[in-house]
Each structure stands twice: as structure tokens, then as C-alpha cells.
N, C-alpha and C positions, 0 to 999 in steps of 0.2 A: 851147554844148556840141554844136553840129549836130545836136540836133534836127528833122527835116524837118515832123516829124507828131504830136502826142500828143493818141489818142481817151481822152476819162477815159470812163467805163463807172458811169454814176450812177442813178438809180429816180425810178419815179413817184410815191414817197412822199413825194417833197420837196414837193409840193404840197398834203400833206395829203386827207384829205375833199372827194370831187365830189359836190356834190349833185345828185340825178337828173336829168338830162337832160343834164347841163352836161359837157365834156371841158376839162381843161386846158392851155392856149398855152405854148407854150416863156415868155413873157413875161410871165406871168402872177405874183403875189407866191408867193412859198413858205413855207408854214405845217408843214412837219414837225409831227406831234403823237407821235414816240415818238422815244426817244434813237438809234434806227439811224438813223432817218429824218434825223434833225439833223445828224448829224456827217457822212450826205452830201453834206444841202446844205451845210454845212460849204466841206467840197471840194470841192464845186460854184462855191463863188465863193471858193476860194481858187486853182484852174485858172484864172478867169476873169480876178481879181487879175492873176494871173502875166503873163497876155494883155496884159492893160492897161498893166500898168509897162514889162513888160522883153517885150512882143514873141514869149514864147511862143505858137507856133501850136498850140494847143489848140482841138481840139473836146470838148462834151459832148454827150452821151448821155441821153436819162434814159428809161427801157425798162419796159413790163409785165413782168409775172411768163413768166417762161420758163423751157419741160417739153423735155424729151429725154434722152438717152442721158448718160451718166456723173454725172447732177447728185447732188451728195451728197444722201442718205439724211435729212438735214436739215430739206431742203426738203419743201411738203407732199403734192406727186407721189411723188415718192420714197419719202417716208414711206409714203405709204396705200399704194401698189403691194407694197412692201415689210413690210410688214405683212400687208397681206390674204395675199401669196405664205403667209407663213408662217402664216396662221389666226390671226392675235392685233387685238386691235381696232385701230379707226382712230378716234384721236382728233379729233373737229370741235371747236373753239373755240365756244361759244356756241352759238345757232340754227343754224347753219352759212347763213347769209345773207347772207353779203358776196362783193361783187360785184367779181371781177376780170377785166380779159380776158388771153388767154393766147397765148404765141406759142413757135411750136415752134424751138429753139435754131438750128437751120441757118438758119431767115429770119433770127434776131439776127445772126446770123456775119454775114450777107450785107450786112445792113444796115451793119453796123461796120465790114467791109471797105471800103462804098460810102464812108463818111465819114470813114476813114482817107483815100482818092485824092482824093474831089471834096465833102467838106465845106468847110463857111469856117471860117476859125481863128476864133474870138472868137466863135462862134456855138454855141447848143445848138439839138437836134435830140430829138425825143417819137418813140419810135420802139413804134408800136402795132401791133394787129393787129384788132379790132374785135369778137374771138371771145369775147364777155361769158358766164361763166358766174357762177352762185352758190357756195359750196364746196362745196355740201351735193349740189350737182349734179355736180361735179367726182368727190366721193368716189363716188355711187351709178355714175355711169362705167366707174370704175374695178373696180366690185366685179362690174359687168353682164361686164365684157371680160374677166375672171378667173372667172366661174362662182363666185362667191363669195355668200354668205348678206345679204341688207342685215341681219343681225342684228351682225353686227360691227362698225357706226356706234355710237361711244357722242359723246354732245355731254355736253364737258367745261367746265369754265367759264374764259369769256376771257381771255385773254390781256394786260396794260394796253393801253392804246394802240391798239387794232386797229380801225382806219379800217374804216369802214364799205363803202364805194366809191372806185374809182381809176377814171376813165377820162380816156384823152389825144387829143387832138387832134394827129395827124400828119402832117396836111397839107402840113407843111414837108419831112419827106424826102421825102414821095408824089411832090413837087415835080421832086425829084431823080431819080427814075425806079424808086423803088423801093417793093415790095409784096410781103406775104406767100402763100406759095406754098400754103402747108398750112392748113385749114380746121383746128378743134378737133378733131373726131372724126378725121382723121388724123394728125393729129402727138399726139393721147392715144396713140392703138390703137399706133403706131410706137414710142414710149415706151413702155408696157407691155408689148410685144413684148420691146426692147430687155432691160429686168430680167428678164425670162423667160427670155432665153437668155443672160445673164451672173450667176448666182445667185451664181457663186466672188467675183465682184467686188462686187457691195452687201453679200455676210457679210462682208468682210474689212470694209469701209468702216463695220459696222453694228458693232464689234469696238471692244476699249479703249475709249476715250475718249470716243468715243460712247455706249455705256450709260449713263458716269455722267450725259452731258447730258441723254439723254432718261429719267430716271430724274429728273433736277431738272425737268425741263421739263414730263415727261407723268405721271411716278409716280402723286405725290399726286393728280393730278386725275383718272384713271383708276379712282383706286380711292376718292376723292369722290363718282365717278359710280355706281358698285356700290356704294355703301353707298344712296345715295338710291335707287339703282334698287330694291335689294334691302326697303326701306323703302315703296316704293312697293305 
């Protein structure tokens, strides 16, 4: 079909749980432990498949968690900034202990640019950034760089599935010539900047269809945690 190039755009949860100390190799087995996570790798080796049989030049991707400018409200940048804007609490999963590192979306562009031109087709690519935080440290971040109360942290109960730790081993694009430009504490402060001065744009996004999800999502667990609090 003239295909020149297809980057798929996959996660670091195809590989499941890092345990401490350890980072992930592109080649390493993939254990998915939650249904998103699976039907990545899914597509992870059905890209790879494609490669194999019929000669599509496909690269993978598989990418930390990444903060910046437009990302739905969904996600938990988004959310907590968006939350806190408005004064309503910020739901943490559990202890809020889990360990991800984070990469500010323009290093992602860059990198995915890099390996749209000069990746190898049939090859996957871990594209990190080394910036480890906890959530629980992410959310207080967020609430310091808004002038916000840390009494609007409520820790809700988890979520199935939620990997304790993700980290990857990059080595391979590093190789390529590329590395991220933005530290944590700038590409956060950039991103909550960003919501601050587009409010029109995450109310619309925060609108229909999104209440009902985060009303299934966060509802009941919100108000599980005010009953115990209250109880407390």
C-alpha cells in the first residue's frame, strides 16, 4: 500500500511490574497484568507479525507516562490539575506509592519523530526519561504550584490491576541520539501553567461524557473515602 513508515505508539505496561532496581529491555518477555495493558501488547506483536510476514516497515514505541498541554482530563495530570483548579478533591489510588517516571509530551513528539526517519523497521524502541516520581508526589506537585490546600488529597481504593512500578531501559534510542530536554519539575510547572491559561478548554473536555465516566470511576470511591474519613 506504500507504506514508507508506521511508528505504532505502545506503553510500558506491556511489561508488567519492575521490580526495584531493575528497568525493562525492549526484549525482554511481556507480562501485561491489566486488560489495557494486554491488548497493547496485543498490537505490539500483531505490528511485529505484519513485519515478519508481509515486510511492513513498522516501528514500536513503548513510552512512560507523558504530561503536557492538551492531554485529556482523563489522565492523572490532568485530572489532579483540574480538579485542584476547581477546589474538588484529587483522587489517589491506594497509598499513592507507585512509581512512575514521566516525560513532558514535546520530548515524546521528538522522540517519535526521531523513529519515524531513522528507526529500524521490525525493531521496538523504550522511550524513557528517568524522571521517577511516586503519585502521591506528583499530586502534592501539583497542589504546591497552584497554592492549593494538601487537604484535598483523598486516597481512594485501587484500582485492579495497578502495577506497582514501571521503569524502562532506553538505552536503545539514547543510542540514536536522542534525550529528554525537560526535567520533572519543568515540564510539571509548563503543564500546569498550560491548564491555567486554557480553563475554556479542559471545561469543555470535562463536559458530557465525561462525568458519567468519572462518576463510574471516581463516584463511589470518593465518597467510600468520606464515609471512612468521617467515621474515622
Amino acid at each position: 500500500h506504500g507504506i514508507e513508515r508506521f511508528v505504532y505508539v505502545s506503553t510500558d505496561e506491556v511489561y508488567g511490574e519492575a521490580s526495584e532496581g531493575y528497568s525493562s529491555r525492549e526484549a525482554d518477555p511481556l507480562w501485561p497484568r491489566n486488560p489495557y495493558a494486554a491488548s497493547k501488547a496485543a498490537a505490539d506483536m500483531l505490528c511485529l507479525a505484519f513485519f515478519a510476514s508481509y515486510g511492513l516497515p513498522v516501528v514500536v514505541s513503548r513510552g512512560v507516562n507523558t504530561m503536557g498541554p492538551c492531554q485529556y482530563p482523563e489522565k492523572m495530570v490532568p485530572l489532579f490539575i483540574t480538579n485542584a483548579l476547581r477546589d474538588e478533591p484529587l483522587p489517589l489510588y491506594g497509598d499513592g506509592r507507585q512509581v512512575r517516571d514521566w516525560l513532558f509530551v514535546e520530548d515524546h513528539c521528538e522522540a517519535l519523530d526521531l523513529l519515524l526517519h531513522e528507526g529500524m523497521p521490525g525493531e521496538v524502541y523504550n522511550i524513557a526519561a528517568d524522571n521517577y516520581r511516586h503519585n502521591i508526589q506528583v499530586a502534592e506537585a501539583i497542589l504546591e504550584l497552584l497554592g492549593k490546600p494538601r487537604s484535598l488529597l483523598r486516597h481512594v481504593e485501587d484500582r485492579p490491576g495497578h502495577d506497582r512500578r514501571y521503569s524502562l531501559d532506553w538505552s536503545k534510542i539514547r543510542a540514536l541520539g536522542w534525550s529528554p530536554r525537560h526535567g520533572f519539575d519543568e515540564a510539571l510547572a509548563k503543564t500546569v501553567a498550560w491548564y491555567g491559561d486554557n480553563e475554556k478548554w479542559w471545561q469543555k473536555a470535562r463536559s458530557g461524557a465525561y462525568q458519567d465516566y468519572y462518576q463510574r470511576q471516581y463516584g463511589w470511591r470518593l465518597e467510600a473515602a468520606a464515609r471512612q474519613e468521617g467515621e474515622e
